[in-house]
N, C-alpha and C positions, 0 to 999 in steps of 0.2 A: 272387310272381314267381319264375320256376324260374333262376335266374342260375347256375347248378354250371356246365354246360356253357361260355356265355362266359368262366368265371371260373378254370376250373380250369387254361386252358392257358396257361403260361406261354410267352416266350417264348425263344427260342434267341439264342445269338450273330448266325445272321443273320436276324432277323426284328428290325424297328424295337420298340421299347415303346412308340412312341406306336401303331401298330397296337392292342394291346390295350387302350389308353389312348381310342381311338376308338369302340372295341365298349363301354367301359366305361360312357362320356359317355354315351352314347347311354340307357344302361339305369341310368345315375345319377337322368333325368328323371321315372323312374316309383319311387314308394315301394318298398321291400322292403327282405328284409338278405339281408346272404350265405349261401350253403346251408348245412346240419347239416356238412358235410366240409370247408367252405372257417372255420367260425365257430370249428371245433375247430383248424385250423390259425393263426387269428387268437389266438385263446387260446393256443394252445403260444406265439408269437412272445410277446407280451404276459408272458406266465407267464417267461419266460427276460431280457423287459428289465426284469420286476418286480427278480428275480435280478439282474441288472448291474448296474444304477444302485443297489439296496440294498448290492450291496458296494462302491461308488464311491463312496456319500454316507459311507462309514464315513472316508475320508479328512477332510471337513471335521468331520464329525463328533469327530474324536479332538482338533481343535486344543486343546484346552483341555489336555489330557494332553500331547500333544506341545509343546506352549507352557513345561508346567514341568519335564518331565524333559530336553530339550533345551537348554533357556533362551533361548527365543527369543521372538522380538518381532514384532508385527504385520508387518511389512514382511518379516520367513521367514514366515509363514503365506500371505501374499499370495503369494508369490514360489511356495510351494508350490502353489497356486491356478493359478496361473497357468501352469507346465510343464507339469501336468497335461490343464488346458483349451486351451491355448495348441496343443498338438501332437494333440490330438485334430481340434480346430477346420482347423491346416493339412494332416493327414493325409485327413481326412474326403471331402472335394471331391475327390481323388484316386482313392482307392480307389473311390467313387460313379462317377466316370467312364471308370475304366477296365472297373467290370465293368456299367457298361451295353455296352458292346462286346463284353466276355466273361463270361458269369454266372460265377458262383463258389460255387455249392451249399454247400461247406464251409468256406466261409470264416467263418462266423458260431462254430463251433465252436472255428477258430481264434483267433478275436479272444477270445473268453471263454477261452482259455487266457492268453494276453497276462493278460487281467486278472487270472485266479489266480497267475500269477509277480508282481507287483503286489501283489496283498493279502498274500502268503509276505513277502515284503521288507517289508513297510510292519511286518508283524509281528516282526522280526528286524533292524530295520535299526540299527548301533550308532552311526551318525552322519548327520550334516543332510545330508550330499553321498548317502548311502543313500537317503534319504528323495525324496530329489529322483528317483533313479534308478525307486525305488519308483514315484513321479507318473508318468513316462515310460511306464511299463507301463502303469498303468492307462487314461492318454492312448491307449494305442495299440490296446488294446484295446476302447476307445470308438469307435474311429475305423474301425474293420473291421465290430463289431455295427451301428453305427447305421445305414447307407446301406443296407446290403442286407437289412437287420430291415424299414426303410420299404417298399423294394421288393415282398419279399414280405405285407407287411399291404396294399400298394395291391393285390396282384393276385389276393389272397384277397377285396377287397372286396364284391364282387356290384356293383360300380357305385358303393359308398356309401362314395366315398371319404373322405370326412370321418369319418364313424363310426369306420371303420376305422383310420384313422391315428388317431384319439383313445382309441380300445379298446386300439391299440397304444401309444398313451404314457400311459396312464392305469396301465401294470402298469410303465412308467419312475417316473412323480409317487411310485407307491405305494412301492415298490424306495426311492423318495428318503426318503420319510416315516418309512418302518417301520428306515430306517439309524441315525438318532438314537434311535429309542428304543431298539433293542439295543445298539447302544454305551454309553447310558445303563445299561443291565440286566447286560449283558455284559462290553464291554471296561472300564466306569469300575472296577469291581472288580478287575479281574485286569488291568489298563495297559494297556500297548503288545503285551505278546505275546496278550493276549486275542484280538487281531486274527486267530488263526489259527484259528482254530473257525469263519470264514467261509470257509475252503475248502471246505466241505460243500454249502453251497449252488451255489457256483461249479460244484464236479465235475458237481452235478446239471442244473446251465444244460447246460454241456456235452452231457451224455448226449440231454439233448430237443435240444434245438439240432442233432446229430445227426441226429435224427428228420426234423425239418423239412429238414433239409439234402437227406436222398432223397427228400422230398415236392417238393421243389425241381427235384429232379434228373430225377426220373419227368415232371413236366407240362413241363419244357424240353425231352424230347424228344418228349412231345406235338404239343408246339407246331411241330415242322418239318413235320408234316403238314398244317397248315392254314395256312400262311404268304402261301399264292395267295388267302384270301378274305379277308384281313384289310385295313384301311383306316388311310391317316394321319390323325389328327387335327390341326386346324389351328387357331388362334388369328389371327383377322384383326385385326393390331395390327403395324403398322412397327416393326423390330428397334428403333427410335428410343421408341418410344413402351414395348416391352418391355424395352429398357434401365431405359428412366424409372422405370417401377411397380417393378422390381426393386431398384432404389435407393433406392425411398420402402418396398420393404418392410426392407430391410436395416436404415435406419434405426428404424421399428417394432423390429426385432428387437432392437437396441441397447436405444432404449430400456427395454424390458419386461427386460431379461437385466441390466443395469447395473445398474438398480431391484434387479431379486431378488437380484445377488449384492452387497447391503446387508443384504437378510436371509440370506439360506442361508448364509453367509461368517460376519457377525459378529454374526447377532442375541442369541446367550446373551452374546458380553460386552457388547453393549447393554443388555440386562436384566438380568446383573449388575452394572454399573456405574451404572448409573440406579435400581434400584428393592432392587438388595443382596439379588436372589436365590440360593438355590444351585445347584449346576452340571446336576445332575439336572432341578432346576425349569426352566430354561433350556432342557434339550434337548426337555422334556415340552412345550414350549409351541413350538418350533422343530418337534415333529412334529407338530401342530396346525394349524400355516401349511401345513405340505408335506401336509396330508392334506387340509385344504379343495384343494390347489394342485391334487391328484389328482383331487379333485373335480368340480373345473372345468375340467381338461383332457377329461374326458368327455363334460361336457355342451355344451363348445364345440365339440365335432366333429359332433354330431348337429344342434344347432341349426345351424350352419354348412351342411349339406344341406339342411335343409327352409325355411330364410328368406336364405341366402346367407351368403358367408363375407364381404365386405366388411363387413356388418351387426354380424357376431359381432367382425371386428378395429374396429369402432369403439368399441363398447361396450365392449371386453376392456381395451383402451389407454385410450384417452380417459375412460372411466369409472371408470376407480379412482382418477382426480385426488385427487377432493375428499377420500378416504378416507387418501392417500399425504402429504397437506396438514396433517389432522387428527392423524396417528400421537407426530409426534414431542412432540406438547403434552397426550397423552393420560397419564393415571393406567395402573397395572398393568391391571386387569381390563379397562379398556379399548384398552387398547393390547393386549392377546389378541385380543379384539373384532375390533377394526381389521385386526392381520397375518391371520387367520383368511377375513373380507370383501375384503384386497386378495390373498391366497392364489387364492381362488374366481374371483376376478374375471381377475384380469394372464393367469392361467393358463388360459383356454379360447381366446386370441390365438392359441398359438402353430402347432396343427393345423390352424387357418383360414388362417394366413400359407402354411403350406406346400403345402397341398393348393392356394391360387391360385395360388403361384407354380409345383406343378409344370402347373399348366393355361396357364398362360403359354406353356409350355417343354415342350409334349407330346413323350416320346420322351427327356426327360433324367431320368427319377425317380434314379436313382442320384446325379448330379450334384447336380442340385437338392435332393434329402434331404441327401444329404453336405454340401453348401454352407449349408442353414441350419441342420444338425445341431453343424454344425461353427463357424456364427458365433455359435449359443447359447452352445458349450462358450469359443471365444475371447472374448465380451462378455464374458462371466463373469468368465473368466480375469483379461483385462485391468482390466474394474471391481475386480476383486478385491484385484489387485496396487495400483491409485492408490488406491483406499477406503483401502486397508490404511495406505499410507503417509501417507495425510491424515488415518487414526484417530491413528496414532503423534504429527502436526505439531498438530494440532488437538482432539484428542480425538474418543472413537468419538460420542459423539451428534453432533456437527457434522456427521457422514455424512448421516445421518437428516433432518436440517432441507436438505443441499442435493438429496440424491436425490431429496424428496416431489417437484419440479418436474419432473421425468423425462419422465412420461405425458403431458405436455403436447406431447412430441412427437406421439401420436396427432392432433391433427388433420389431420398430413401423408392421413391414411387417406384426405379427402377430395378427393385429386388420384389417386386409385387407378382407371383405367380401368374399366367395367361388363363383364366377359366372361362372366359365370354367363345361363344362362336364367330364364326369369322362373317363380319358385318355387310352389308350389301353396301356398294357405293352408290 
């Protein structure tokens, strides 16, 4: 299927996005991918939040270093968690809605700057109030990449939206995974300042970032040539009923992101304090979890096209119960097992939630990326912060026994309206 032409043109300040969102739907229904020009641009974005999120996971990645040169305590590590996530999460929706009104070609370049002042301080920083200021950047520069990173993977998509917003957080999952084990390699040797050997990769986000930026630029003023042929797309669902489903998925998002920030937060002192590994072996098995977790954000975006995405968030959530049930009573080896299987699984939810909810909401992809980009980073955030302080009141395994019940929120999935067409087998 020749999808270049629908695909390539972005649209302008005044051309609606559900216009292209309409042309999209339409050519979503028949199999294909995106063209040789549009797959190469999905890869540049991908290739650049592999880069972001790899120098973002370096933060939780250090606690354990930051924990002893500091002297601090679960509830500053939460606390750091959470500034972080927390100002990502309320930035995100913002900037998403203002440049659906107004593109922003370079703003993506900008925000990966945000994060290299971020990673510089986090590497130099001589006290906890630094460190915190540190979080702030990197927050803010989450919060600029993600909305208009989504934007342009949807409108690179060829129609396949799911694909493509999973092509594109599959180079985020990877960026998360491949963060633990260099800090294991890299920063656990040489501390805190190790952390600056990660501007390398940042400069070079940037530089592509760049690139994309006039690929952006060039098809936005494409796009005011063809403004008169293009069509809104519509979801026939009462704002009441669109309210609803965006509330049952909000909640989904809760649960899936409070669950993982159990793991990505505290699981090496989980497995140190339970099984008396050391710190290296803890991050080795922490990128295990994030590298199934990559895994399965891939294969939830394509399965989510060809059998629908309500199908993929039932299975995503509601199916790693029994797994999340089993972990906290598991031996070592299987409790690898386990994080590895609920990695794969939690993780292909999250590109199926967003791609319904921007078909909900045709005409807001910025908004709506920003809004559940941004509730991931604050669930997190805030799971991160009360886990932390109920590891400190409780001990860290008590997390583990009350979080397995989480994904029990998934059955909400089944009050989620039918808006997909009916899928080809």
């Amino acid at each position: 299927m020749n999808t270049s032409s629908s695909s390539a043109t972005l649209p302008s300040a005044d051309i609606p996005e559900s216009a292209v969102e309409g042309r999209d739907r339409a050519s979503s229904q028949t199999p294909g991918q995106p063209s040789g020009t549009l797959l190469k641009v999905l890869a540049a974005i991908s290739f650049c939040h592999l880069l972001n999120d790899m120098v973002q996971s370096l933060l939780p990645s250090i606690y354990p270093i930051l924990k002893s040169q500091f002297h601090l305590d679960f509830a500053h590590l939460g606390m750091l968690t959470f500034t972080y996530q927390v100002v990502a999460s309320l930035l995100q929706p913002l900037v998403g809605q203002y440049t659906d009104k107004r593109p922003m070609p370079f703003a993506l370049p900008v925000g990966m700057t945000f994060t290299l002042g971020g990673l510089l301080l986090l590497a130099t920083a001589p006290t906890f109030g630094w460190l915190i200021v540190a979080a702030c950047l990197v927050g803010m520069g989450s919060a600029i990449f993600h909305p208009e990173s989504s934007r342009i993977a949807r409108l690179a998509s060829g129609g396949k939206h799911g694909f493509a917003q999973s092509f594109f957080q599959v180079g985020g999952n990877t960026g998360s995974a491949i963060g633990p084990l260099l800090a294991a390699f890299i920063v656990l040797p040489q501390g805190q300042r190790g952390m600056a050997w990660f501007a390398i990769p940042a400069l070079a986000g940037i530089t592509v970032l760049y690139r994309v930026g006039r690929w952006y630029r060039e098809r936005n003023r494409e796009g005011v040539a063809k403004k008169q042929v293009e069509k809104h797309a519509t979801v026939s669902l009462s704002k009441g009923r669109v309210a609803f489903a965006l509330a049952i998925l909000i909640a989904l998002v809760f649960s899936k992101y409070f669950y993982l920030a159990s793991l990505s937060s505290y699981y090496t002192f989980y497995l140190i304090q339970r099984f008396g590994v050391s710190v290296r072996m803890s991050q080795l098995m922490l990128f295990a979890f994030l590298g199934a977790a990559a895994a399965g954000t891939l294969i939830g975006g394509s399965a989510g096209d060809r059998w629908g995405r309500k199908l993929v968030i039932w299975i995503s959530i509601l199916g790693v119960l029994p797994f999340t049930l089993i972990l906290p009573y598991a031996s070592l080896f299987w409790t690898g097992v386990l994080s590895v299987i609920i990695g794969f699984v939690i993780a292909s939810a999250f590109s199926a939630i967003l791609v319904y909810a921007q078909e909900l909401l045709p005409g807001r992809v910025g908004m709506i990326s920003g809004l559940f980009f941004g509730l991931a980073f604050g669930m997190g955030g805030i799971g991160a912060a009360v886990l932390g302080k109920m590891a400190d009141t409780t001990g860290i395994i008590s997390v583990y026994h009350l979080c397995a019940y989480l994904p029990a929120i998934g059955l909400l999935t089944g009050f989620l309206p039918d808006i997909e067409p009916k899928r080809r087998a």
